[in-house]
N, C-alpha and C positions, 0 to 999 in steps of 0.2 A: 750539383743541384740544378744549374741552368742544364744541361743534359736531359737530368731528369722529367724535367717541366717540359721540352720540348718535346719528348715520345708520351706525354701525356697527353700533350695536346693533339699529337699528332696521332695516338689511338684513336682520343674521342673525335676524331672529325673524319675519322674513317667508319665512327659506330654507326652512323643512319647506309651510309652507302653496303655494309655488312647486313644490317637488317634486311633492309630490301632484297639481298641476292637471297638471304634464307627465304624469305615469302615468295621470292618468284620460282623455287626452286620447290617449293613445300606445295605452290599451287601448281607447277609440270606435274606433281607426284597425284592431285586429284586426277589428271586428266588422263594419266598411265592406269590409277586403280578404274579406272568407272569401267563398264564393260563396253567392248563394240558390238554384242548381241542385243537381243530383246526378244524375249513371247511375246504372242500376241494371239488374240482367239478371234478368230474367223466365222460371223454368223450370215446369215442368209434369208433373207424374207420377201415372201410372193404374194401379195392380194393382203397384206396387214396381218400375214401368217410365219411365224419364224416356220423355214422348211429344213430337213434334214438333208445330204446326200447330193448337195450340189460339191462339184471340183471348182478348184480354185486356187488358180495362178497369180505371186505375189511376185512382185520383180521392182529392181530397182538397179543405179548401176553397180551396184556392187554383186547381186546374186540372183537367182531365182529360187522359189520354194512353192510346194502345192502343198493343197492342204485340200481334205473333203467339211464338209460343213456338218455340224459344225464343232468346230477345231482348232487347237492349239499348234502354233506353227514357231519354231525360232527363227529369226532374222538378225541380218545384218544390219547395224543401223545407220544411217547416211543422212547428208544434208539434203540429198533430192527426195521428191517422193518417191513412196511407194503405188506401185501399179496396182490392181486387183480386178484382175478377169476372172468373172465365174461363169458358173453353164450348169444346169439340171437339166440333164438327159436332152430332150430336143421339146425343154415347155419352156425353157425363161433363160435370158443373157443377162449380162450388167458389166460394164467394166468404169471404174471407177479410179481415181488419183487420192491420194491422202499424201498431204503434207505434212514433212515433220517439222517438229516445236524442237528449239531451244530448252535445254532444261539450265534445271540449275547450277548446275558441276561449271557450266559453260561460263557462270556469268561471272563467280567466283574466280575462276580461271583465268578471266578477261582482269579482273579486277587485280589481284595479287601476281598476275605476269605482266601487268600494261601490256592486255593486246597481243602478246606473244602467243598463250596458249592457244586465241581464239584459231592460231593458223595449224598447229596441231589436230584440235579438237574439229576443226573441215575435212582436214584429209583421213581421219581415221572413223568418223561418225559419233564418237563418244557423246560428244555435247550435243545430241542431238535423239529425241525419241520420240516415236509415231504413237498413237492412243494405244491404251491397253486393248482395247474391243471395236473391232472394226463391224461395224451391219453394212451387209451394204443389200441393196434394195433391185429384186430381179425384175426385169422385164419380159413379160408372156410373150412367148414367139406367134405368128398367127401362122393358119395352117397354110406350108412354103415356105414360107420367110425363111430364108439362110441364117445360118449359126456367125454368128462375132469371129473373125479369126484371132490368130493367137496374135498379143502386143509385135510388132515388130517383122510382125510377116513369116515370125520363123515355126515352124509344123513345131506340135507338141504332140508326142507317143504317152 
């Protein structure tokens, strides 16, 4: 009987420390399903007019992606922003940064892993997603004025 009583006791004071490993193990498993992609649609507007037909260069460190305007494009998704160079022919430039947000997988994550996921969810971008619809706003080139080069110096074909 004392036998018995002592793996009694000695399950129940292992049952919260078993709990927890399920939860931290149940919230790894949010941070594996969520995806590291994302669409995003790409729009363009010159003088308070959406324009069609500009390119446009989306970068971040993880990848590069064009897209012409305006356009659905897949990405990568990361804790740094996203770059976005455009250009319509030789009448307007813009290049712009978008931050990305925290979403919610992220915070769940943080919360049912204490903090462990959150180091996961950095390096693979999961916990992390930029706006669905990005505008971003061109600037009229005057007649000369040179074109924006491409982020980082490096020639785009």
């Amino acid at each position: 009987m004392y036998h018995r009583l002592m793996f009694s006791a000695g399950a129940a004071a292992l049952r919260p420390v078993a709990c927890a490993a399920v939860l931290a193990a149940l919230g790894a498993c949010a941070t594996l399903t969520e995806s590291t992609q994302q669409q995003v649609l790409v729009q363009t507007v010159l003088d308070h007019r959406e324009v069609a037909g500009a390119g446009c260069v989306l970068s971040n460190d993880v990848g590069k992606w064009f897209v012409a305007t305006p356009g659905r494009v897949t990405i990568h998704k990361s804790l740094k922003p996203l770059h976005v160079d455009c250009q319509l022919g030789g009448q307007a430039v813009s290049g712009e940064s978008v931050p990305s947000k925290q979403n919610a997988s992220l915070w769940g994550n943080i919360v049912l892993t204490f903090g462990t996921g959150l180091i996961v969810d950095r390096n693979t971008g999961a916990g992390f997603d930029y706006p669905s619809t990005i505008t971003v706003i061109l600037n009229p080139l005057n007649q000369g004025e040179q074109r924006l080069p491409a982020p980082g110096g490096v020639t785009v074909y």
